[in-house]
C-alpha positions as CSV (number, residue, x, y, z in Angstrom):
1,X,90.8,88.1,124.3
2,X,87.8,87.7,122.0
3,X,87.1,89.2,118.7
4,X,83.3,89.7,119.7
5,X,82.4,89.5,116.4
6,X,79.1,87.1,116.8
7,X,75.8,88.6,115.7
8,X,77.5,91.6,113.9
9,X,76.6,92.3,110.6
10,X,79.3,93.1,107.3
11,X,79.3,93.6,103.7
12,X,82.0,91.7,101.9
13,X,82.9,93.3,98.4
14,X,84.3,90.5,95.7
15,X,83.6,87.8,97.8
16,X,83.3,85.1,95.1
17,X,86.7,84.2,95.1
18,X,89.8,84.3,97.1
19,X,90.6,87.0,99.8
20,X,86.5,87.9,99.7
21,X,85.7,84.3,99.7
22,X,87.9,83.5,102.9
23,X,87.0,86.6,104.5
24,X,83.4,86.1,103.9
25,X,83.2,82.6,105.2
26,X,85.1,83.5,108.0
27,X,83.1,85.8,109.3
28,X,80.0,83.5,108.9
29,X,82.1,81.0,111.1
30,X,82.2,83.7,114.0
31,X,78.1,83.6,113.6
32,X,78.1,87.0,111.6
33,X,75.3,87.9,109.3
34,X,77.3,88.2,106.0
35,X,76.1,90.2,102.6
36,X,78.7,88.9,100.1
37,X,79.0,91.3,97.3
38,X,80.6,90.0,93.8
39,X,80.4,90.3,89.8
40,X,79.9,86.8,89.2
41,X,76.7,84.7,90.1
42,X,78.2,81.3,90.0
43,X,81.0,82.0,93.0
44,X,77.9,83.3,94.8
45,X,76.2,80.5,94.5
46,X,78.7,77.9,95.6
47,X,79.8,80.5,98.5
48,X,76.3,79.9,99.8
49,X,75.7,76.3,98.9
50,X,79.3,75.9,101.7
51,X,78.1,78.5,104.4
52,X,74.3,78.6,104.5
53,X,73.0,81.8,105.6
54,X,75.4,84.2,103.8
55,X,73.2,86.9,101.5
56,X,74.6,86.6,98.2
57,X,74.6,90.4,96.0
58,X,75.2,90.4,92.1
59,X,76.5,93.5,91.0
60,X,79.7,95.0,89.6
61,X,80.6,98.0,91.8
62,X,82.0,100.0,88.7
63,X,78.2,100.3,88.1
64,X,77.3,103.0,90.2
65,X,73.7,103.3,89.6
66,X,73.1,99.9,89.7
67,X,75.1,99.0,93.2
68,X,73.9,102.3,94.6
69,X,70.1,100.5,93.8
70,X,71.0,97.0,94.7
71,X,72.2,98.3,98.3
72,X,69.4,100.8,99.0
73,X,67.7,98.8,101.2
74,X,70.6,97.1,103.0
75,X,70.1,97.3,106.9
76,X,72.6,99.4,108.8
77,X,75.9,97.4,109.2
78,X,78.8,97.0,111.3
79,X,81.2,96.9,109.1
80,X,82.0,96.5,105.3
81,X,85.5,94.9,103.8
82,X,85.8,96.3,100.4
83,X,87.5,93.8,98.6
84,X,86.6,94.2,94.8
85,X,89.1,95.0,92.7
86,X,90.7,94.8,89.0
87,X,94.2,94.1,88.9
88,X,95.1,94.5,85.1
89,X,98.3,94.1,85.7
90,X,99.7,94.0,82.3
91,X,102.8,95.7,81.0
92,X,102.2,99.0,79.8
93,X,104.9,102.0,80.0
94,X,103.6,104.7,82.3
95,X,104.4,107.0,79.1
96,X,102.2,104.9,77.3
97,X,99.1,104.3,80.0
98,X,96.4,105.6,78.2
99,X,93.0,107.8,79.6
100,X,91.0,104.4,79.1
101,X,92.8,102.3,80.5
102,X,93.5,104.3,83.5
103,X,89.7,104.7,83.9
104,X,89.0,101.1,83.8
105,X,90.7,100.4,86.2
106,X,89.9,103.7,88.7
107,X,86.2,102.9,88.6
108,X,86.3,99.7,90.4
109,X,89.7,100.2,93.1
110,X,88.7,103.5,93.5
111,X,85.5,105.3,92.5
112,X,83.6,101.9,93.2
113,X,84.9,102.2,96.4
114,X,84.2,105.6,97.1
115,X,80.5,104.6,96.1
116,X,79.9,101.7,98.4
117,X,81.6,103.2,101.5
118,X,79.6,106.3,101.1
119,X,76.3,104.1,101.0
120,X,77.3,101.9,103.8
121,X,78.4,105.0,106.2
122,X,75.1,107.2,105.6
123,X,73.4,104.2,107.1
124,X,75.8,103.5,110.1
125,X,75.9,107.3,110.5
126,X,71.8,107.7,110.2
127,X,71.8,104.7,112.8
128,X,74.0,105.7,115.1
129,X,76.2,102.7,115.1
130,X,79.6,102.5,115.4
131,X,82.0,100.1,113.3
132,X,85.0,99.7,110.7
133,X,85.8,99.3,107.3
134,X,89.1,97.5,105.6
135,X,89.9,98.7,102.1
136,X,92.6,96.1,100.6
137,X,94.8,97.7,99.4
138,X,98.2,96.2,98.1
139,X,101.9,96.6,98.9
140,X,102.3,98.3,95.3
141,X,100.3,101.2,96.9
142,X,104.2,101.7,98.4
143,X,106.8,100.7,95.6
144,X,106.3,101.9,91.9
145,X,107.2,98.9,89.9
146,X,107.4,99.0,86.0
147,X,104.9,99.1,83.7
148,X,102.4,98.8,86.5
149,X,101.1,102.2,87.0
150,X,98.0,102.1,86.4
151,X,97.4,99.5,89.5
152,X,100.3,100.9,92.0
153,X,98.2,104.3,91.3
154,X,94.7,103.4,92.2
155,X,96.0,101.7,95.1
156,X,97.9,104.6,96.4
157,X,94.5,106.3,95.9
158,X,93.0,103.7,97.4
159,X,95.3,104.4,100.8
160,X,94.5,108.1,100.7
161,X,90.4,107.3,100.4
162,X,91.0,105.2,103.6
163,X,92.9,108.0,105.6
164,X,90.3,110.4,104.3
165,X,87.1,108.6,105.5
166,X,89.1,108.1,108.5
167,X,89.6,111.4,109.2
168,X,85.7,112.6,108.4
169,X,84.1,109.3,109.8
170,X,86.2,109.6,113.5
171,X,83.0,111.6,115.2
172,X,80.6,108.7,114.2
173,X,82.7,106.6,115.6
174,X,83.5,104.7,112.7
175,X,86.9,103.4,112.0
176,X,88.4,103.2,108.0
177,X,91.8,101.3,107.7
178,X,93.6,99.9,104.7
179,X,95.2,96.2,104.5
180,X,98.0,96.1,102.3
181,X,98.7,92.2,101.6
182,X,101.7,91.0,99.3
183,X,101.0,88.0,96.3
184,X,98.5,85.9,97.8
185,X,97.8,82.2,97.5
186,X,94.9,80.5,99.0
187,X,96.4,77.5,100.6
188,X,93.2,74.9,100.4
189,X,92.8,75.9,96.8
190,X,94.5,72.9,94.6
191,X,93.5,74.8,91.5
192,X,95.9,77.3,91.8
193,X,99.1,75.2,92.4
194,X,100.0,76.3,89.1
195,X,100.1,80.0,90.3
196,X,102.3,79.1,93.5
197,X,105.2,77.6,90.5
198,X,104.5,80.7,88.2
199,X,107.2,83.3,87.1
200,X,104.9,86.7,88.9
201,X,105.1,83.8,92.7
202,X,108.3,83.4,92.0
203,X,109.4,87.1,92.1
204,X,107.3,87.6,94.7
205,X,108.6,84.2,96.9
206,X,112.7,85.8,96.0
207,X,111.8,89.3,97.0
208,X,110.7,87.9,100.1
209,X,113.4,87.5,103.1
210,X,111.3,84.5,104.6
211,X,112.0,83.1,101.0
212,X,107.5,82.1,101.1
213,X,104.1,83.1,99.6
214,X,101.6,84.7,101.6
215,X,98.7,82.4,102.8
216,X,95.0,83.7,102.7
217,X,94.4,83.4,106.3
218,X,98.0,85.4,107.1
219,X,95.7,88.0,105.4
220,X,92.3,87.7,106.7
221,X,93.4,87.7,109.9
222,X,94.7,90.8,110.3
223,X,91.3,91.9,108.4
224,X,89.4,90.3,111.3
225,X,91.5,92.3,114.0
226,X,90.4,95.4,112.7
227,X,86.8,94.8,112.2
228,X,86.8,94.0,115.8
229,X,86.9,95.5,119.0
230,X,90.3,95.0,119.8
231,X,91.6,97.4,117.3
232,X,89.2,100.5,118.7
233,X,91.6,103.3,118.5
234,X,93.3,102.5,114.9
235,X,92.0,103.8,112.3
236,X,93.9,105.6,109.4
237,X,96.1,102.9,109.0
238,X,98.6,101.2,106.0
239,X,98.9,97.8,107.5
240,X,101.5,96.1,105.6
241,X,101.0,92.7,105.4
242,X,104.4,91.3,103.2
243,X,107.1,89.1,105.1
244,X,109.6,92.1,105.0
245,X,108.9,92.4,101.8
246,X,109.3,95.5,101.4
247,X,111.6,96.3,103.8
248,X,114.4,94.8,102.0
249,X,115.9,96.9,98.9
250,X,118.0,93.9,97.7
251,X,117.5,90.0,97.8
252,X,119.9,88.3,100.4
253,X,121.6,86.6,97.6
254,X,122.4,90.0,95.8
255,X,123.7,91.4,99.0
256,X,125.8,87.8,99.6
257,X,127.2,88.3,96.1
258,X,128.4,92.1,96.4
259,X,130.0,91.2,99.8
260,X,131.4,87.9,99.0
261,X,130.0,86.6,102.4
């Protein structure tokens, strides 16, 4: 079975770098007409100096007038991956997360997401096209982890914003799903070999049953599956994407240890 993805058109939110970056150039690969959408000008311009043809945006989608201006004129897609996000994840207390900081942070995961979707759907809606649209989302939508909150929280919101465009978006035939990927590393990215030996990929490879980091194409995937065809009746959707992650409470070495096995 085929994709079907050739000649389709997406939007591709942080696509300078990593998960946007693979998903963007992936798409291009399956002869898509790509708008890549990121904060920074100079991954822009090397994403289009590798895969000629993809339209390059500048624009930080906490900026709502701005993006709202900068997308005005965009043709009427079939599909957008909204992939821009701020992770912030440093330690703070959930009794001491302030207003600020909480708002930093909600104005790109979640109200800048709420912004682009919107724009994007009036003009699948006004066209009368059908299509879909990933959110990523994380796995710490699902599991509060310490002095984190003010990332698991947009993220849960982030999940609700998918099941709720879902829900309105069904008539126009327009699917909304979110991806929910675990610690990612790109695997063709020697730059970051630090990150796969550093103490946050180490919790991540011990939480993990499979005892492994998550690859960027283990995640983009899944992303490509439902922009496509073949996933025509899901929409709604938390797609984990972890290794079992979550789905085991204790490490196997814990358990070992408590049973003497």
């Amino acid at each position: 079975m085929s994709l079907n993805l050739s000649g389709k058109s997406f939007l591709v939110t942080g696509a300078g770098r990593g998960l946007g970056r693979s998903v963007s150039a992936t798409l291009h690969s399956y002869g898509c007409k790509v708008y890549a959408l990121s904060r920074s000008l100079e991954p822009l311009d090397s994403l289009v100096r590798e895969h000629p043809g993809i339209i390059p945006i500048q624009g930080d989608i906490a900026n709502i007038e701005d993006i709202s201006e900068k997308l005005k004129d965009i043709e009427a897609l079939d599909g957008l991956v909204n992939n821009a996000a701020t992770s912030r994840i440093e330690p703070v207390c959930a009794i001491d997360c302030t207003r600020d900081l909480m708002a930093s942070v909600m104005d790109v995961n979640v109200y800048g997401t709420i912004n682009i979707t919107q724009i994007v759907a009036r003009k699948m809606i006004e066209a009368g096209k059908s299509g879909s649209i990933v959110n990523v989302s994380s796995t710490w939508s699902l599991q509060a982890t310490p002095q984190c909150m003010v990332y698991t929280v947009s993220k849960a919101a982030l999940d609700m914003v998918s099941k709720q465009f879902a829900l309105e978006l069904a008539p126009h035939k327009i699917r909304v799903n979110s991806i929910n990927p675990t610690y990612i590393v790109p695997e063709d990215d020697k730059h970051l070999d630090e990150d796969r030996e550093s103490p946050f990929a180490s919790y991540f490879r011990s939480h993990t049953p499979g005892r492994r980091l998550c690859g960027t194409s283990e995640v983009v995937s899944p992303i490509m599956y439902l922009l496509s065809d073949l996933s025509t009746m899901v929409s709604g959707t938390v797609n984990v994407v972890d290794g079992a992650m979550l789905s085991s409470f204790s490490s196997a070495s814990t358990f070992n240890d408590i049973f003497n096995i």
